[in-house]
Structure formats: C-alpha cells, structure tokens
C-alpha positions as CSV (number, residue, x, y, z in Angstrom):
1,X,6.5,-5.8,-7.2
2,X,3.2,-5.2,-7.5
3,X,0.8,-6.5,-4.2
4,X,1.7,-6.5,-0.6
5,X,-0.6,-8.8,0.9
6,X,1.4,-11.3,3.2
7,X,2.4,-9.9,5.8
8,X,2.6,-10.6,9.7
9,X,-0.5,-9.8,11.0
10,X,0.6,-10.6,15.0
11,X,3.9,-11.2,17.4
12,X,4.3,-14.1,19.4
13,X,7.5,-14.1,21.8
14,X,9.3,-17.5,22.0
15,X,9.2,-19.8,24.6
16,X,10.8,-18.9,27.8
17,X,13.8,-20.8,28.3
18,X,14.2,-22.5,24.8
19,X,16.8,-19.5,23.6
20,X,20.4,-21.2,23.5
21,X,23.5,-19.6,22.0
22,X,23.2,-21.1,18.6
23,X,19.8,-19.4,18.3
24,X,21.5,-15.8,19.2
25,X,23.9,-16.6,16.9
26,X,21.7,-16.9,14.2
27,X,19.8,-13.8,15.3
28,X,23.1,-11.8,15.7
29,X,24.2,-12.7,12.4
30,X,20.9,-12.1,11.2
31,X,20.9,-8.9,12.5
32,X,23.6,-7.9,9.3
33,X,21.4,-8.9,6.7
34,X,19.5,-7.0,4.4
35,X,15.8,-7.4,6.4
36,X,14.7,-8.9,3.3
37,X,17.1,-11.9,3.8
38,X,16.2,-11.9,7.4
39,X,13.1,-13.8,7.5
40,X,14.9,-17.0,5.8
41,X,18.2,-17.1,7.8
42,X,21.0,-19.2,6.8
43,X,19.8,-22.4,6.9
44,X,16.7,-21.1,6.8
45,X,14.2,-22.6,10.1
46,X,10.8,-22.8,11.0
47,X,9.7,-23.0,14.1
48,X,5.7,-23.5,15.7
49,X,4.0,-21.6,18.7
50,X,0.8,-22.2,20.4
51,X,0.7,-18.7,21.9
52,X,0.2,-16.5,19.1
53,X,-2.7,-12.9,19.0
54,X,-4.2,-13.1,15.8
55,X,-6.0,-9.5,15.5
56,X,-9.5,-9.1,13.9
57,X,-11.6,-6.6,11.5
58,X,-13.1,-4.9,14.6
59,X,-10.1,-5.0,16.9
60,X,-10.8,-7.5,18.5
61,X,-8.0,-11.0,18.9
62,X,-8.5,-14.4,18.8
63,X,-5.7,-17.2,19.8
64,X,-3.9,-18.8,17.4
65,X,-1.2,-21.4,16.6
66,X,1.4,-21.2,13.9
67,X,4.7,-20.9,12.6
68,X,7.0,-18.0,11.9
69,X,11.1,-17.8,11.6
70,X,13.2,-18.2,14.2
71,X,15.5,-15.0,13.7
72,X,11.9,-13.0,13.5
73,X,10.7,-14.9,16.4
74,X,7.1,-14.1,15.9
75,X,4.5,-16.5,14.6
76,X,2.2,-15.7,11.9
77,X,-1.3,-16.4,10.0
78,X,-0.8,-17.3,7.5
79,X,2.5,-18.9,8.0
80,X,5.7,-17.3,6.1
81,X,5.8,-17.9,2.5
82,X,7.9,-20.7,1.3
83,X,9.8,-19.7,-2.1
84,X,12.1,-21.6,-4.0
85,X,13.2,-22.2,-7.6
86,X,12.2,-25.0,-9.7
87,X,15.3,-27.7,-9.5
88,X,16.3,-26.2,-6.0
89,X,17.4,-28.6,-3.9
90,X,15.7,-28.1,-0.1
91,X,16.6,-28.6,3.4
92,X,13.8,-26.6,4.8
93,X,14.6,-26.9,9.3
94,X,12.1,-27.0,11.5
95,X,12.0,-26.8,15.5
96,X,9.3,-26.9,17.9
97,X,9.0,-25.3,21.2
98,X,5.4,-25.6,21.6
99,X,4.2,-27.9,24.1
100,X,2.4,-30.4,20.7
101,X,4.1,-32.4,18.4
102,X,3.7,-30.8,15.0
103,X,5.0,-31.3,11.6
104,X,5.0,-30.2,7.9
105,X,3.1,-31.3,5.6
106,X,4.4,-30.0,1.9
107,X,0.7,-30.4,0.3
108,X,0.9,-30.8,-3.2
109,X,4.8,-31.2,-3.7
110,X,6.7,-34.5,-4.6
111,X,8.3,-35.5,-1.9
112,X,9.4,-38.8,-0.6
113,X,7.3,-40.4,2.4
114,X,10.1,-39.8,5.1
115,X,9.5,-36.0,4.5
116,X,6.1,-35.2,3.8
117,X,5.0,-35.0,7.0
118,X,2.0,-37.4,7.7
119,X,2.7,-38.3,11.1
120,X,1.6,-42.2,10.2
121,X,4.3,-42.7,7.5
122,X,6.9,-39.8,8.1
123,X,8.0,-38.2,12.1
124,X,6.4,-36.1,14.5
125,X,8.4,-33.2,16.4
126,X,7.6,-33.1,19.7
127,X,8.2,-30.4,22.2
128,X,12.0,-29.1,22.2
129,X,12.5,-31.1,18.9
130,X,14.0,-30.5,15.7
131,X,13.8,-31.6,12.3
132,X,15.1,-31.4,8.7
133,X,12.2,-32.0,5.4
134,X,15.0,-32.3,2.6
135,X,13.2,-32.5,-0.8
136,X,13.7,-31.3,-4.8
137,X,11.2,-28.7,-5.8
138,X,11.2,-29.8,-9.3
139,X,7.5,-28.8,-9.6
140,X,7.2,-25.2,-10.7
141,X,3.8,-24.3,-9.4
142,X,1.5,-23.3,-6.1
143,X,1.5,-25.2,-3.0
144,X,0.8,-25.5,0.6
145,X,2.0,-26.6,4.0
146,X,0.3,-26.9,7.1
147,X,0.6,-29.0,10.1
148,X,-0.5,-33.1,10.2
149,X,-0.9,-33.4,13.9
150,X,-4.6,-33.5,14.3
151,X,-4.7,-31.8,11.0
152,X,-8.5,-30.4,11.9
153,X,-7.8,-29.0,14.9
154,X,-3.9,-27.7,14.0
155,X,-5.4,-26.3,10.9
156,X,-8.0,-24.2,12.1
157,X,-6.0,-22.9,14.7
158,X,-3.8,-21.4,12.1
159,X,-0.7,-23.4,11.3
160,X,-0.4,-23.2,7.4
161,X,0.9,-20.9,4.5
162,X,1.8,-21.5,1.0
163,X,4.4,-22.7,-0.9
164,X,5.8,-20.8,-4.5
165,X,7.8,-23.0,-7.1
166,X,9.3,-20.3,-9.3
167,X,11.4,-20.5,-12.7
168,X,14.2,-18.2,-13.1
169,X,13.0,-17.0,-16.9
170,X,9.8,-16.0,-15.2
171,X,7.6,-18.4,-17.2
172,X,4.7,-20.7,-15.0
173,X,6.4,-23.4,-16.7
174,X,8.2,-25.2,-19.2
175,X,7.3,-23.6,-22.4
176,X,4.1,-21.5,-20.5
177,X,3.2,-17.9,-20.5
178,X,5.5,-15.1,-19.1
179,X,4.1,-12.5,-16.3
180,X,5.6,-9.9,-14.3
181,X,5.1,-11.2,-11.1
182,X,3.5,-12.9,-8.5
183,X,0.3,-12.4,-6.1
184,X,-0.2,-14.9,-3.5
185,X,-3.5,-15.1,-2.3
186,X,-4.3,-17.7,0.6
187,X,-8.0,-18.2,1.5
188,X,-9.3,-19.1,5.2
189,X,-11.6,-19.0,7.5
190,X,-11.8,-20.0,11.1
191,X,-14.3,-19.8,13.9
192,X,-13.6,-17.8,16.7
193,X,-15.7,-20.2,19.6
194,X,-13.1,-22.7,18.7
195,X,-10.2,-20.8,18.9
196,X,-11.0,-20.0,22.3
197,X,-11.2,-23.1,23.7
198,X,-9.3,-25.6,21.1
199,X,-9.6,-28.1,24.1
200,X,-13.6,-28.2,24.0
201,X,-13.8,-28.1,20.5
202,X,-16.4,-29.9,19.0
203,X,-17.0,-32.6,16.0
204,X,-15.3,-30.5,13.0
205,X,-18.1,-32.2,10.7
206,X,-20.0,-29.8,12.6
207,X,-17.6,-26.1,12.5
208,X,-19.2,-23.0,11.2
209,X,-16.8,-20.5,10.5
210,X,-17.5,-17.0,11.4
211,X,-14.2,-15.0,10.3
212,X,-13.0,-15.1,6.7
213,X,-9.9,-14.2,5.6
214,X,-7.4,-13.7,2.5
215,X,-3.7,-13.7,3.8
216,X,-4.8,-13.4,7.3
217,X,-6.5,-10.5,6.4
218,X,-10.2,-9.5,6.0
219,X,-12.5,-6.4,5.6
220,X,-11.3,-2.9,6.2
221,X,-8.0,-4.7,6.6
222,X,-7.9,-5.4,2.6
223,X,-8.6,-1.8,1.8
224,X,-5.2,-0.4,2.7
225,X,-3.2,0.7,0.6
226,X,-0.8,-1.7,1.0
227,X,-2.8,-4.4,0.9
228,X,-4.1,-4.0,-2.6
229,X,-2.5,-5.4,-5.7
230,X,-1.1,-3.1,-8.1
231,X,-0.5,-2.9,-11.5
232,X,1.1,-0.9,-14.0
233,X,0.1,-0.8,-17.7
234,X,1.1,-3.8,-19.4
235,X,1.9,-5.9,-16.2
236,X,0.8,-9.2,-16.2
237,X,0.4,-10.6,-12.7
238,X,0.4,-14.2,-11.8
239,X,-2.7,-14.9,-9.1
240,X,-1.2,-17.4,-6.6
241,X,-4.8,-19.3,-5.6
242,X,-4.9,-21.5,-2.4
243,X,-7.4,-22.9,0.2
244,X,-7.2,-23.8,3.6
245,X,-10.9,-22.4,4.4
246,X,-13.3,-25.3,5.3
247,X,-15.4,-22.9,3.1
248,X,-15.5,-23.3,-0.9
249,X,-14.8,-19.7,-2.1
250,X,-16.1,-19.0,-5.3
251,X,-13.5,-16.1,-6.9
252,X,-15.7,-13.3,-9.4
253,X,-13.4,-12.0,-11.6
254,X,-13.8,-8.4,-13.4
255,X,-13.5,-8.6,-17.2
256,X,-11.6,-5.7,-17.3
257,X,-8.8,-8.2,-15.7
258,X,-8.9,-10.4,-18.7
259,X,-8.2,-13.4,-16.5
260,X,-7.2,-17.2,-17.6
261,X,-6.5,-20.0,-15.3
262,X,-3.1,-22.1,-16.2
263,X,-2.9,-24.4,-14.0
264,X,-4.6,-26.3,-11.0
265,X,-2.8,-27.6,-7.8
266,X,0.6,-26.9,-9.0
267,X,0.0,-28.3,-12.8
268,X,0.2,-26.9,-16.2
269,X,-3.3,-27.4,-17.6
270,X,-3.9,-29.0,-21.2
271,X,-6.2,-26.0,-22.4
272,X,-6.2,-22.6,-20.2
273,X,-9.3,-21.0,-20.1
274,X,-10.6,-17.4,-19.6
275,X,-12.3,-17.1,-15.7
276,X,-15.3,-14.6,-15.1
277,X,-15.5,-17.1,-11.7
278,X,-13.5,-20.2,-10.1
279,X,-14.6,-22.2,-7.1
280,X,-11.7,-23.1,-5.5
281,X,-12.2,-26.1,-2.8
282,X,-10.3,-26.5,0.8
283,X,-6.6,-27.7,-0.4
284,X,-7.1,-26.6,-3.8
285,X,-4.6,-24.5,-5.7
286,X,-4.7,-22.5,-9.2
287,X,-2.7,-20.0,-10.6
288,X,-5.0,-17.5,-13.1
289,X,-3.3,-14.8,-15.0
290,X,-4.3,-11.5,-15.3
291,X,-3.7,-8.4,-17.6
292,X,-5.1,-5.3,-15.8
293,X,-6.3,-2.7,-18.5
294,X,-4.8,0.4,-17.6
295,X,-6.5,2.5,-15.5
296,X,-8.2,-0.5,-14.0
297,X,-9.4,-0.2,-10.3
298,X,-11.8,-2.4,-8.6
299,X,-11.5,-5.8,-6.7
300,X,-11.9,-9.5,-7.3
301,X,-15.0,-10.5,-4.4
302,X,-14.7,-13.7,-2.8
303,X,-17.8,-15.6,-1.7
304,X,-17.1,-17.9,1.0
305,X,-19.8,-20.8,0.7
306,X,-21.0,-23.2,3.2
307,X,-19.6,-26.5,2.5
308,X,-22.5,-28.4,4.6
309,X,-25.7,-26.0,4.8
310,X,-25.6,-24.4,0.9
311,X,-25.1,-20.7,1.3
312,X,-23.0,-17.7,1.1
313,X,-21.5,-17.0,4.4
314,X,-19.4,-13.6,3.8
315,X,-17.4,-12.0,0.8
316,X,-14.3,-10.6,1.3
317,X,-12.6,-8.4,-1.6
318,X,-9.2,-8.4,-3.4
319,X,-8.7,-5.1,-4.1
320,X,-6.8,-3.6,-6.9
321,X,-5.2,-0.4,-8.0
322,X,-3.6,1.3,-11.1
323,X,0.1,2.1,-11.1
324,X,1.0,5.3,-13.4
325,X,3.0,4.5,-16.9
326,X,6.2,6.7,-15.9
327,X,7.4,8.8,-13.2
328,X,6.2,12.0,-14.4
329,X,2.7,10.8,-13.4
330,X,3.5,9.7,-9.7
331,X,2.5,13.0,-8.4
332,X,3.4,13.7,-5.1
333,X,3.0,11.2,-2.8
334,X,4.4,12.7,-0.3
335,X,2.2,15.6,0.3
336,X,-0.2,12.6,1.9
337,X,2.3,9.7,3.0
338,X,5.2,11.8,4.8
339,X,8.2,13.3,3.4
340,X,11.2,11.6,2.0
341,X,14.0,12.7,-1.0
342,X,14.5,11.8,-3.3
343,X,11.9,10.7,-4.6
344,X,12.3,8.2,-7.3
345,X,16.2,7.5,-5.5
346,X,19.0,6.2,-7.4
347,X,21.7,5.3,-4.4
348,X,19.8,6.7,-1.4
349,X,16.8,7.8,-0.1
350,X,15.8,9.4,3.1
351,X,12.3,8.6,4.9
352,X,10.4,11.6,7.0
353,X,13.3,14.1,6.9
354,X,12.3,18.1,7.5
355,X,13.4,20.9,5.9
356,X,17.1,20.4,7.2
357,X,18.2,17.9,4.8
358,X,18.8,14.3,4.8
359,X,21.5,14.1,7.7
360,X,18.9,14.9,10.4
361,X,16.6,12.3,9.5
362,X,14.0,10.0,11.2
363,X,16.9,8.4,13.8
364,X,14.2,5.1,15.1
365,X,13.7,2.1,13.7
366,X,12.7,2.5,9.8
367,X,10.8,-0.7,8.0
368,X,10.8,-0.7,4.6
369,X,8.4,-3.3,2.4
370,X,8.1,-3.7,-1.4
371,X,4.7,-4.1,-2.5
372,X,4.3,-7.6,-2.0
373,X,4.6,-6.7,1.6
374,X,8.3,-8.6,1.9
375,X,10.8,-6.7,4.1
376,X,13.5,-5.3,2.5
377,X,15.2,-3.3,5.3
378,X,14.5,-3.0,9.1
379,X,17.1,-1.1,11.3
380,X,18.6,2.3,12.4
381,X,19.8,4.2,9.2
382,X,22.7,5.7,8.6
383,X,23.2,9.3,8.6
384,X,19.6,8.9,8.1
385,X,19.6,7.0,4.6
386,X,18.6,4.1,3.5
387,X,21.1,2.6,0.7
388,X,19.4,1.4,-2.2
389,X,22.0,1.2,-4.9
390,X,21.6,-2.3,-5.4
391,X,18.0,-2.3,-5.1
392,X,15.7,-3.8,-7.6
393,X,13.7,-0.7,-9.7
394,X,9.7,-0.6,-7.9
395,X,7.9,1.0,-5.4
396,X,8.4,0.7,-1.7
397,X,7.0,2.1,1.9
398,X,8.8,3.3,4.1
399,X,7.6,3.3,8.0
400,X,9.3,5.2,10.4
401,X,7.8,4.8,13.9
402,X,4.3,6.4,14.1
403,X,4.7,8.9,11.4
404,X,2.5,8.6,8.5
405,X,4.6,6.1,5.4
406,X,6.4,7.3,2.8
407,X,6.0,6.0,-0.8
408,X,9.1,6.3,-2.5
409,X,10.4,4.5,-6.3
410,X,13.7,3.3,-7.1
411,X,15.1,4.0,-10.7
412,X,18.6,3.4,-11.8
C-alpha cells in the first residue's frame, strides 16, 4: 500500500425522488461493511450524475458530470476505480438518474458488442434506467471506461475512470515480472469555459484546456502527504498509466526510479524497455515499473502538450516519498499528525485519544484510508477503537473530524 492518489475529490447528492427501498436496502446493508467493501456493494452499481462540484487548485469549482457508487452516493472525477482479477467473471450494474442517456464504455477490454457500450452497436440508459455490462476480464492489464453518449462532450465533462485487471500471484502477467503494488495514475485535463456552459460548447476540434489534472487532482493538491506515492526499500511499484486528457502528456522519469515500461494498452510487450520519458496519447494506457532506490524522494513531472498548436501547456508532478526499512525508524508521527496508540497496532488502535486512555476517544465519525487512498473504515468506533486484527500489515490515516490525521502502522 504504497500511494493514495484516487480519491473523491467532490459530493454530489442523488436525485430527488429516485431513492426507492431497494436502494436503502443496499445502503443499510452497506452500512455493516467494512468501508473498504462499501464503495463496491453487493452487486456492485454505478450510477451517473450531472450535478457534481469538482473543486480546483485555487479553491475555486467547476461543474462536472460523472459516476460514483450508489451506497456512496456521491459522484466523482475521476470516476471510482474498477478492479477485478484476471478470469473474473463480471456483472458490473449500472443506473442512471441523470436527465442524459449515458453508458459505459470498457475501453481497451474484450468484450462482446452487446456490452461495450457504443451507443450505435450496444444500448443507451436513459434517464431512470438501468443496466447490466456482463463480461470476462481475461486480460490482466490497465484500462478505461468512460461514457459513449456524445463521447466529447460526456468526456470532458468528467465521466471516466480506469479499469485494473489484476493476477492473484501478483505478476503483470503470465510469466511477467512481480511488484509490490499498484499506482494508478489517470491523466486529464478539461477547460473550465466549457464546463460552465456544456450547452454552448463549442467545436471540440477547437478546445483548449486550461486545468490539468492527475486523479482529479493537480498542483498544491499533489503535494499532500497523502497524495504522494510511497515506497519502502526494495518495493517495486507497478505505475498504472492512462489518458483521457485531449493533451499528449509526456511522463519524465528520475533515474533514480530505474523505470521500464511492460506493457502498452493493457498488453505484455515483446521487449520492455527502460523510460527516462513516455508520451502517453488521449486513450493510451502503459504500465512502467519502478524500483525506488532507497531514500529516493522527488517526483515524476508531467508535461501536458498541445495536441493542435505544438507546445507545453502546464506540468503537473507525481510526487514521491521514502518509507523507512523497519519500525524503529518511523519516528513519531504523531508529535505532527495527532495522537493515536498504539502505534504500530496489532488488534486495535485508537485515533486522537488524550492522556485518558483509549476508552475516551475521538467519539465522531473516524475515516480511515490506506495509502492508495481506498477506504478501509468509516463510522463511529467502538469504545473508541478501531479493530484491525484482520487487517493487512501497512500504513494508514486516520481522520477524525477536523483534528489533524493520525499515521498509524499495522504489524501482526
């Protein structure tokens, strides 16, 4: 667990009116899982907003369109990400309350016609309707999804994400390279005249992006500490690659990363190659390796190009940072992020509790995220801890409320 940059950047409440019972069942039963689990309910379901705040470097918000999950009932930009296991079979539900048709398109994946979502040769969901793409993810690799309705215009407005094909031994593929885990990285861009008034939106032959963004992200936003990819000595992290920018971003890559590319849009290349740079084109998709020397910390820079008038338009930076080699060097984290105990925890930990102990604890709402920026826990605790006996060993954050976050390990 090494990165934590995809996360929702913005809430979006759902549609007056379309709640029924069967979606507060969901939610209620929801409501009992691990918060981790949340986001992909059982079945899991998508659904697609027009009303979403997407919130910029400088504060200021934009409109945007997108999907999110239902028992979150939020959209996001990027959209959630999609994982599955190579041979998993899929029934990935989708409904729409927005007042468009929509659909999605699983770019890059083989799929039949009937469910890749090209309007022309598959189904559009229209307002109030719901769907089911059933497909095989036999394809270990990176992919994308986005909407097909008036891709341009659906597309800029910010309905995509990305799609991870994994393998349980934790190899890219068939006979490829081990890592210790993944970092997805999705590249766009949009223009903020546009996403003011979609409506009067002009030629898209003729767009010029103004805001850049990695995972929805961009700027200041990227320097937080929980944005930033981390490493520990001898990790080997697996740089998930995608573009829906109507830039080409060129990727610079430090050589104290020791980066090789392995395979482009979702395919096991004959010959890697070692990367100082990689232009990476709007749909595109590679996954590069990279084995952090220890100690490393510095970024990967990003140039977003001008597809039509030759030029760099902005540079945004994937940031990196070095994890220590055992728990005797972790320090004391929380002398700056809060205070929690123990710290690394074994069965439980406690976030932002005083001098009094553990039972009179932070007693709000308490959201907990692994590095990657996935949710593993959001709730009330009890007795004021947080039950992670049957957690996976890494770091976490802790938030509880406004109070500065706590960084706390697991170790069994």
């Amino acid at each position: 667990m090494k990165t934590m940059l995809h996360t929702p950047v913005r809430m979006s409440r759902l549609r007056k009116g379309w709640s029924s019972l069967c979606l507060l069942t969901l939610s209620v039963l929801a409501a009992c899982l691990p918060s981790g689990l949340r986001g992909q309910a059982l079945p899991p379901q998508l659904f697609s907003e027009m009303d979403g705040i997407h919130f910029l470097d400088d504060g200021s918000s934009v409109p945007i369109w997108g999907y999110g999950w239902v028992t979150d009932g939020y959209i996001t930009l990027p959209g959630p990400l999609l994982t599955y296991n190579e041979g998993q079979s899929v029934d990935l539900y989708f409904t729409n309350p927005s007042p468009e048709s929509h659909t999605i398109h699983l770019h890059g994946l083989d799929v039949d016609q009937a469910n890749d979502g090209v309007p022309a040769t598959s189904f559009l969901v229209p307002l109030n309707g719901e769907a089911v793409y059933s497909f095989v993810a036999d394809q270990a690799g990176t992919f994308l999804y986005h909407c097909h309705v008036t891709t341009t215009l659906h597309l800029t407005m910010g309905m995509y994400g990305m799609i991870l094909v994994k393998r349980p031994d934790q190899t890219l593929f068939e006979g490829g390279p081990s890592y210790t885990d993944d970092v997805p990285l999705l590249f766009s861009d949009l223009e903020v005249a546009t996403n003011l008034d979609p409506v009067g939106s002009f030629p898209f032959h003729d767009i010029r992006p103004d805001v850049f963004m990695i995972n929805g992200k961009q700027g200041s936003q990227l320097e937080a500490e929980d944005q930033r990819v981390w490493a520990a000595p001898g990790d080997t992290l697996a740089l998930r690659l995608g573009s829906m920018a109507y830039s080409r971003v060129r990727c610079h890559f430090p050589p104290e990363l020791h980066a090789v590319c392995h395979m482009s849009d979702g395919r096991a290349l004959p010959e890697p190659f070692a990367v100082d740079s990689l232009d990476i084109f709007p749909g595109e998709r590679f996954t590069v390796l990279v084995a952090p020397e220890e100690g490393f910390e510095g970024s990967v820079s990003c140039d977003y190009w001008n597809m039509i008038d030759p030029g760099i338009e902005d540079t945004q930076e994937i940031h990196f940072g070095a994890l220590p080699s055992s728990v005797d060097d972790l320090g004391d984290f929380d002398t700056m992020l809060g205070v929690g105990y123990p710290n690394p925890a074994n069965s439980w930990y406690a976030p932002a509790v005083g001098a009094a102990g553990p039972d009179s604890g932070f007693q709000g709402e308490v959201v907990v995220t692994d590095l990657q920026g996935r949710e593993c826990f959001r709730g009330r605790l009890e007795q004021g801890r947080l039950d992670v006996s049957d957690w996976p060993e890494g770091t976490y954050v802790a938030r509880c409320g406004n109070r500065a976050p706590t960084r706390f390990m697991v170790f069994h």
